[in-house]
C-alpha positions, -999 to +999 in steps of 0.1 A: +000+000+000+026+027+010+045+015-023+016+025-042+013+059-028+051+061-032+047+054-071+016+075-072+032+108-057+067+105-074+043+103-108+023+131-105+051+149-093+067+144-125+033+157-143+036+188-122+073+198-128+068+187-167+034+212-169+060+237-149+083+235-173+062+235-205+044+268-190+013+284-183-013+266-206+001+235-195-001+240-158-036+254-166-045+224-180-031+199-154-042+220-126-082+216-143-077+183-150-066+173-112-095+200-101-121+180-122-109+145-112-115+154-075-144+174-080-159+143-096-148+124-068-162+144-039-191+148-058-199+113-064-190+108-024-216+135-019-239+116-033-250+128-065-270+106-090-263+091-119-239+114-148-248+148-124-213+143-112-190+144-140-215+174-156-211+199-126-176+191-124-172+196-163-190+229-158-171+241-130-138+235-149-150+254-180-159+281-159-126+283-143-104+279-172-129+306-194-121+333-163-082+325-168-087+329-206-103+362-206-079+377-179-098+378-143-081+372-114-090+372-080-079+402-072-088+424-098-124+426-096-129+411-058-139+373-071-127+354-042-113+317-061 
């Protein structure tokens, strides 16, 4: 079990310092795509039926990465994210 975990973290760890070094868009992306998979995840441990999960959390991540692509952040026009 801790093996697994072991293999797990030094592989996404790899992801991270690859989207790192590719840049922006492709931290963007990895970032959504982890923030998706555990939205999806909590969601479905929240209980919610059927394909609801994987929609909201779909939604949610467009929403996020459309805000990045047209320039808002957080502290620019009070959005707390």
């Amino acid at each position: 079990m801790l093996r697994t975990r072991i293999a797990t973290a030094v592989v996404l760890l790899l992801f991270v310092l690859a989207a790192l070094w590719l840049g922006r868009p492709a931290f963007l992306a990895l970032a959504a795509l982890m923030f998706g998979a555990a939205l999806w995840e909590w969601l479905r441990l929240a209980g919610l039926p059927g394909r609801g999960a994987p929609a909201v959390a779909l939604v949610l991540v467009g929403f996020l990465v459309l805000l990045d692509r047209v320039g808002v952040t957080p502290g620019e026009t009070g959005l707390m994210l």
